[in-house]
C-alpha positions as CSV (number, residue, x, y, z in Angstrom):
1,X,29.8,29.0,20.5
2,X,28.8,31.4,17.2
3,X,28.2,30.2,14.4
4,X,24.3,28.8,14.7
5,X,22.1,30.9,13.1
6,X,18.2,31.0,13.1
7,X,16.4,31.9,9.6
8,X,13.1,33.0,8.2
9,X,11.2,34.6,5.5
10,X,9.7,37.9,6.0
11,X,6.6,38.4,3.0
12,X,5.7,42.2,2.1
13,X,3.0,43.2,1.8
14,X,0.2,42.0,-0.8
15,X,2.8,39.2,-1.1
16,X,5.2,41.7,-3.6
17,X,8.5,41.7,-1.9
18,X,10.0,39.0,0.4
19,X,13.4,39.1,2.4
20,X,14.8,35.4,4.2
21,X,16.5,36.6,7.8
22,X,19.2,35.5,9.5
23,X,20.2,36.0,13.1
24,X,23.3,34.1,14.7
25,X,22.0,32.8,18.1
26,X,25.0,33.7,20.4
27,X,25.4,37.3,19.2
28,X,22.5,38.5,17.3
29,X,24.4,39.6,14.6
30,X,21.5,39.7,11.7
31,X,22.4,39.0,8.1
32,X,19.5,40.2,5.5
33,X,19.1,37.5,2.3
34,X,17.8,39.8,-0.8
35,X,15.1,38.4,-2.8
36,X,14.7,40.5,-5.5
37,X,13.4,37.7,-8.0
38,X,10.7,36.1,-5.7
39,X,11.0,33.9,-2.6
40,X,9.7,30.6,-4.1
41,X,12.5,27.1,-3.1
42,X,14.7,27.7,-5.9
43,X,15.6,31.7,-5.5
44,X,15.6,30.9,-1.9
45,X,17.9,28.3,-2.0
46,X,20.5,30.5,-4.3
47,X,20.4,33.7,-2.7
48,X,20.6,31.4,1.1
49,X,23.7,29.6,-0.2
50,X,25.4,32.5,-1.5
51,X,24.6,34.4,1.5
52,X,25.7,31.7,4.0
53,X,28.8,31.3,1.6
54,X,29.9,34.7,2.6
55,X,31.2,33.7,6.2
56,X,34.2,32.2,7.6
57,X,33.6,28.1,7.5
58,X,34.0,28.8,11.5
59,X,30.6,30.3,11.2
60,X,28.6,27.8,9.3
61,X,27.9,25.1,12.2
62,X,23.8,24.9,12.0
63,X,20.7,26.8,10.4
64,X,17.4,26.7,12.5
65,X,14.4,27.2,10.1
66,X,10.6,26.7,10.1
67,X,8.3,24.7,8.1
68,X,8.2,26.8,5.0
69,X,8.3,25.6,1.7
70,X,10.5,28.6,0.4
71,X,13.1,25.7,2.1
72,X,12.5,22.8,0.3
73,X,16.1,22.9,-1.1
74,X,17.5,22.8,2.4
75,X,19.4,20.0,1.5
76,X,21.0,21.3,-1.9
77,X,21.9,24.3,0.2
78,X,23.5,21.9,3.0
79,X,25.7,20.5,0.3
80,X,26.8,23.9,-1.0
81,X,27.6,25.7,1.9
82,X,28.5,22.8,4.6
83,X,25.9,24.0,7.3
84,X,23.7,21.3,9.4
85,X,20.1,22.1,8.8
86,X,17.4,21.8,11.0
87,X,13.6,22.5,11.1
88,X,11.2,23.2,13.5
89,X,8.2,21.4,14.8
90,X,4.9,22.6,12.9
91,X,3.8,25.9,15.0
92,X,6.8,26.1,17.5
93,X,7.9,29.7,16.8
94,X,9.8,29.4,20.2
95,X,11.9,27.0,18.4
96,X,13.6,30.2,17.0
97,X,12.8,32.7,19.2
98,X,16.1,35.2,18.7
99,X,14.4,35.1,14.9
100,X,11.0,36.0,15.5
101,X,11.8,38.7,17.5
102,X,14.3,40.2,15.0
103,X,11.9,40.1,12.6
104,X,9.0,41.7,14.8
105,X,11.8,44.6,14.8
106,X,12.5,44.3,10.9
107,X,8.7,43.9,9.6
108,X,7.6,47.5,10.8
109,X,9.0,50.2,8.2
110,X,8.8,54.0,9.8
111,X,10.0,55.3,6.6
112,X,6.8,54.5,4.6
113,X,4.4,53.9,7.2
114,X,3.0,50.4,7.0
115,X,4.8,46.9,7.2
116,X,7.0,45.9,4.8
């Protein structure tokens, strides 16, 4: 059934540009959160919400994330947007495995050369 997604943040690098992921587990369709202001919890949590916001309420059943603290407003985002949360056990990747390969894809840039 769509509408479960898995999420993470991809840091550039030197730590200078960050962008949050999210890939819907039944389709892979990938959705890309900007971060133009930072990644820390609180531009995390506006630019997830408003991100998640953008699809049908059909889509917003559950959000798979990791351990990071760029999430520590996981619950103020529940409340805005109506999807389930859940995290991962400490150093289970597997946990979101459809994620961490999407973002193996997404963290090498051929334009410029180097990772993002």
């Amino acid at each position: 059934m769509p509408g479960h997604w898995e999420g993470d943040l991809i840091i550039g690098k030197g730590n200078l540009s960050a962008i949050g992921t999210l890939v819907e587990r039944t389709t892979n369709y990938t959705m890309l959160v900007h971060l133009p202001d930072g990644y820390k919890a609180e531009q995390m949590r506006d630019a997830l919400a408003a991100k998640i916001k953008t699809l049908p309420k059909a889509l917003r059943h559950s959000l798979t994330w990791d351990q990071g603290i760029e999430m520590q407003d996981g619950k103020t985002v529940k409340i805005d947007t109506g999807i389930e949360i859940y995290f991962c056990d400490p150093h289970s990747p597997w946990q979101r495995g459809i994620n961490e390969n999407t973002n193996g894809l997404l963290e090498w840039s051929p334009e410029v050369g180097h990772p993002i």
